[in-house]
C-alpha positions in Angstrom: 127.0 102.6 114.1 127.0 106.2 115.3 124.2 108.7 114.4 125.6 111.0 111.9 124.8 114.3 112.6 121.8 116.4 110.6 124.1 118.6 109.0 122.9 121.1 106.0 125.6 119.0 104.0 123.3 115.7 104.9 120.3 117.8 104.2 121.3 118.7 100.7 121.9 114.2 100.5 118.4 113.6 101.7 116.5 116.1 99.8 118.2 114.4 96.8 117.4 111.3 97.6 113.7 112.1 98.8 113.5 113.6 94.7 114.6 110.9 93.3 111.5 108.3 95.4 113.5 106.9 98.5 111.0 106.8 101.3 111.5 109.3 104.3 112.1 106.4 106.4 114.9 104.9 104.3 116.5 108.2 103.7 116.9 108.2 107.7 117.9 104.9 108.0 121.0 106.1 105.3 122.0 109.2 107.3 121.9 107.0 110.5 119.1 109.7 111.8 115.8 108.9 113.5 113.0 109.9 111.3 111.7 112.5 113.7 114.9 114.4 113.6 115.7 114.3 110.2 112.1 115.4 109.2 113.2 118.3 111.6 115.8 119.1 110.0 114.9 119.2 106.6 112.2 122.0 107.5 114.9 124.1 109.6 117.2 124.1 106.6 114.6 125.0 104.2 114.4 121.6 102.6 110.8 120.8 103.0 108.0 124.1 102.6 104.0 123.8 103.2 102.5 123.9 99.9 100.7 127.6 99.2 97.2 125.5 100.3 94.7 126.6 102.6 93.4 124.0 105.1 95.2 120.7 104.9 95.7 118.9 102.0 92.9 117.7 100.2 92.4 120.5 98.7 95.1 120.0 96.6 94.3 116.0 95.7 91.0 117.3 92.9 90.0 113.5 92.7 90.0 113.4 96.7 88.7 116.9 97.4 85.1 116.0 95.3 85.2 112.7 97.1 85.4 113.9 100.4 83.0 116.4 99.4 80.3 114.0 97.9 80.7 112.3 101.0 80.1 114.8 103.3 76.4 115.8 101.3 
């Protein structure tokens, strides 16, 4: 099978398909795209954005954030 290409067209198919809970692995596996590239490729079309969080993601996770914390005391 040849790779089909990451095209904004495919971008718009994988987004969909990421919303609606197929794993980023299977949505590359679809598009005949290595995971790698497609992750690419959703962030250079504007597809995928960093959450308005500061530091890097626990933050965001309240149960995991007091965890971590707790932890760390």
């Amino acid at each position: 099978m040849k790779p089909k290409k990451c095209t904004p067209e495919n971008m718009k198919l994988a987004a969909k398909l990421r919303r609606e809970g197929v794993t980023h692995a299977e949505v590359a596996r679809r598009l005949g795209c290595h995971e790698g590239t497609l992750g690419k490729a959703l962030k250079k079309y504007g597809y995928v954005n960093l959450p308005p969080l500061p530091g890097i993601g626990f933050e965001g996770k309240a149960d995991l954030y007091a965890e971590m914390t707790r932890l760390t005391n």
